[in-house]
C-alpha positions in Angstrom: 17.4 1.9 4.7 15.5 -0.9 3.2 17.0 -4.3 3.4 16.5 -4.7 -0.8 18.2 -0.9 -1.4 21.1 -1.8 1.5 22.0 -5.1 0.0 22.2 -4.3 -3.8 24.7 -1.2 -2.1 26.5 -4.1 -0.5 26.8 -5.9 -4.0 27.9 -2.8 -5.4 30.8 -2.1 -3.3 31.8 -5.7 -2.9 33.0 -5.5 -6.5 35.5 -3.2 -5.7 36.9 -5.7 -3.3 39.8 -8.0 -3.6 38.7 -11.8 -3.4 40.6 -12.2 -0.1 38.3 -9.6 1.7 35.3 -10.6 -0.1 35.7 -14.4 1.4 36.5 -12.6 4.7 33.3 -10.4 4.5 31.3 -14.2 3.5 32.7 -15.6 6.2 31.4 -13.1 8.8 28.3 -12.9 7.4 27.3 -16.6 7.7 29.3 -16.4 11.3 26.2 -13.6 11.9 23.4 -15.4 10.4 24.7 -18.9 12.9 24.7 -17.0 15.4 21.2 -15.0 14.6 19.5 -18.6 13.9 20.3 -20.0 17.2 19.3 -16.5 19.0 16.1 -16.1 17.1 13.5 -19.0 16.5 11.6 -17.4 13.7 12.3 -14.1 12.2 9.7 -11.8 10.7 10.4 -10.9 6.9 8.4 -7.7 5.3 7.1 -8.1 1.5 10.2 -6.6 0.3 11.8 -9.2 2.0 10.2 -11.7 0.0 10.6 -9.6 -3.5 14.0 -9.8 -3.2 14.3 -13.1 -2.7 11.6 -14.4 -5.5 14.0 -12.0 -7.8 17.1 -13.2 -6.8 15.5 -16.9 -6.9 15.0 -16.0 -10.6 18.7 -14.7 -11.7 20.7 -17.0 -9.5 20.9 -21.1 -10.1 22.5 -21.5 -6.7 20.4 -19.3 -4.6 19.3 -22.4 -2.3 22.8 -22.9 -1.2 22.8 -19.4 0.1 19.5 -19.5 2.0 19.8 -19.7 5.8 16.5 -18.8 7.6 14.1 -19.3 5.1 13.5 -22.9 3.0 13.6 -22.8 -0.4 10.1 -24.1 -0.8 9.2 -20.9 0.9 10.3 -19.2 -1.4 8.6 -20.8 -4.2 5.7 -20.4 -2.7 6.0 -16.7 -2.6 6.0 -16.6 -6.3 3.2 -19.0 -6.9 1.1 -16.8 -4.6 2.6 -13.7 -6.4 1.1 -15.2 -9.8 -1.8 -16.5 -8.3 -2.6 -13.2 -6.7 -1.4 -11.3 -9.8 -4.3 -13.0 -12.2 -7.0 -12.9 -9.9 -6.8 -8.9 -9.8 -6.7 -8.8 -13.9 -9.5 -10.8 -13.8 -11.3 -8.9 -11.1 -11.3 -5.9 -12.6 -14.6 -6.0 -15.2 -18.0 -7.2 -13.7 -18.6 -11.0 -12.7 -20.7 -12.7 -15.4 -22.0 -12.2 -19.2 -21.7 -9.1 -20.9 -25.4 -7.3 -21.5 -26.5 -7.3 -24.6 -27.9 -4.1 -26.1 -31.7 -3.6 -26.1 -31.5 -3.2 -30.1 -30.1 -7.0 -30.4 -32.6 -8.4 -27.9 -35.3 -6.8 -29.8 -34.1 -8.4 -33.2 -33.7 -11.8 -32.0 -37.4 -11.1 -30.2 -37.9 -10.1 -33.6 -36.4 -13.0 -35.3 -38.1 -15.9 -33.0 -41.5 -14.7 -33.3 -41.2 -14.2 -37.4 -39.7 -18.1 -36.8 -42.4 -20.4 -35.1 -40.5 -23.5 -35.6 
């Protein structure tokens, strides 16, 4: 299961918990990520990986707090190079430079310049 789909089933459920269980389940989970940050120098994260956290860096104020293995600035950078990479394709998709002009107006102003000597 995908890390995104597996934690919004974690949210899910954990709203059915009682307070005392959730701080329990908390509680194990940042024992886990100590223990995974001294075990693991750098971990690999996939692109839906970094989705989820340039969306939860969007709904949640304290979402640095929670961050263990990845800086915040990382993930701000994610999202400028989401934007960044987002223009660039709208503005990729017509052909580089002016417009072409139809042969009817060229012939006009042709028309026009040499009716106009000045």
């Amino acid at each position: 299961m995908p890390p995104v789909l597996s934690a919004l089933l974690v949210f899910v459920t954990s709203l059915l918990h009682s307070r005392q269980t959730m701080d329990l389940r908390i509680l194990a989970l940042q024992h886990q990520v100590a223990v995974y940050k001294q075990t693991v120098t750098r971990p690999r994260l996939r692109p839906s990986d970094r989705l989820f956290w340039a969306w939860l860096s969007r709904l949640w104020p304290g979402w640095q707090a929670a961050v263990a293995f990845i800086q915040p600035r990382t993930v701000i950078a994610w999202q400028q190079r989401r934007f960044r990479d987002h223009w660039r394709r709208l503005s990729q998709r017509r052909a580089p430079g002016r417009p072409a002009i139809a042969k009817d107006i060229r012939d006009l102003i042709r028309t026009m310049w040499q009716a106009n000597h000045t």
